[in-house]
C-alpha positions, 0 to 999 in steps of 0.5 A, spaced: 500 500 500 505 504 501 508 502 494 502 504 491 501 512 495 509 513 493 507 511 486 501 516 485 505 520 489 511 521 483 505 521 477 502 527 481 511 531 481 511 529 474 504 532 473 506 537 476 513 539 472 508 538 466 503 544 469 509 549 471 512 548 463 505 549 461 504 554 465 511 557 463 508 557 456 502 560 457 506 566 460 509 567 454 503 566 448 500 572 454 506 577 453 506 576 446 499 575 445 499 570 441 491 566 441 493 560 438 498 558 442 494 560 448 489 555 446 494 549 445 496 551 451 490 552 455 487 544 452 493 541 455 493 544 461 485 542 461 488 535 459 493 535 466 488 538 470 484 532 470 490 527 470 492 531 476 484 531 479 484 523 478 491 521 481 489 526 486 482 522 489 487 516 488 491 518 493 485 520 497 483 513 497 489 510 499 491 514 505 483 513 506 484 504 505 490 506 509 487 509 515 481 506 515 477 512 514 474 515 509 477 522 510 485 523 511 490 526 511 497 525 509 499 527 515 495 522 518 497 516 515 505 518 516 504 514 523 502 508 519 507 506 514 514 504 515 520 509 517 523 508 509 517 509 506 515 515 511 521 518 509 520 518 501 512 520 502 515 525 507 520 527 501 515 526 496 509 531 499 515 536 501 517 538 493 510 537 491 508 543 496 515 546 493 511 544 485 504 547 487 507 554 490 511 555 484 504 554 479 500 558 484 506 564 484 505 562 476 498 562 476 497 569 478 502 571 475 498 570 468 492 572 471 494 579 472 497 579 464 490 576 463 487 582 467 491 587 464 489 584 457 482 585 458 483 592 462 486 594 456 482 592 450 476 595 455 479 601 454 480 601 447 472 599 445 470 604 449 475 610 445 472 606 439 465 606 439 464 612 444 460 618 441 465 623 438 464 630 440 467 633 434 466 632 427 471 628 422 469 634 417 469 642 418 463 645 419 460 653 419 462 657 425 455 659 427 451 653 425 448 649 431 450 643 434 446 637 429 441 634 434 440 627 432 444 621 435 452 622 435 456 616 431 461 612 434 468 611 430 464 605 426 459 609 424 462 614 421 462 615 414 469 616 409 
């Protein structure tokens, strides 16, 4: 049983070496706004995450087996396996928290040039499609102000 939680354990590190990669490219297709990259890269990251979900609930199962309880920790099974063993689950635990502060750092770094993005293309609709307070042409001096619907950028006339 030991063997098998330090199995699932080594595919969830190597899972995530692989989300970290992949979290590394997205930052790159984000700084160069590069969309099709970002889809690629956003479907793998979607096909590791579930990977990760599923080796994740086998590991639950297996300190749940270990423990004889269906909710565990980890922590909570340490006691229960040999000293060896416990050393390499210890270790193994230990660069995964190491693997899962790094994504979140990642993370949230792609979530802000994500936010930026957004703020940015926000701001450019609104110049393009805000009403203009002067015409594209001259007009008279002394004539009025037309009183009919002002036009965007879009609705102008060459």
């Amino acid at each position: 049983m030991g063997q098998q939680l330090l199995s699932v354990m080594s595919d969830m590190i190597r899972l995530h070496e692989k989300l970290i990669v992949v979290s590394e490219q997205k930052h790159t297709a984000l700084v160069e706004r590069d969309m099709e990259s970002l889809t690629e890269v956003m479907k793998s990251e979607k096909d590791l995450l579930q990977e990760l979900r599923a080796k994740e609930e086998t590991r639950q199962e297996l300190t749940g087996e270990l423990s004889g309880d269906k909710v565990q920790t980890l922590k909570g099974v340490l006691g229960l396996l040999s000293p060896p063993v416990r050393r390499m689950v210890e270790s193994r635990a230990t660069e995964l928290k190491k693997q899962a502060e790094t994504l979140k750092v990642l993370n949230e770094q792609n979530e802000e040039l994500l936010k930026d993005a957004m703020a940015f293309i926000h701001h450019m609709i609104g110049h393009l499609t805000a009403p203009r307070d002067q015409s594209i042409t001259y007009g008279r001096p002394n004539q009025k102000p037309s009183t009919g619907a002002t036009r965007g950028y879009f609705d102008t006339k060459a």
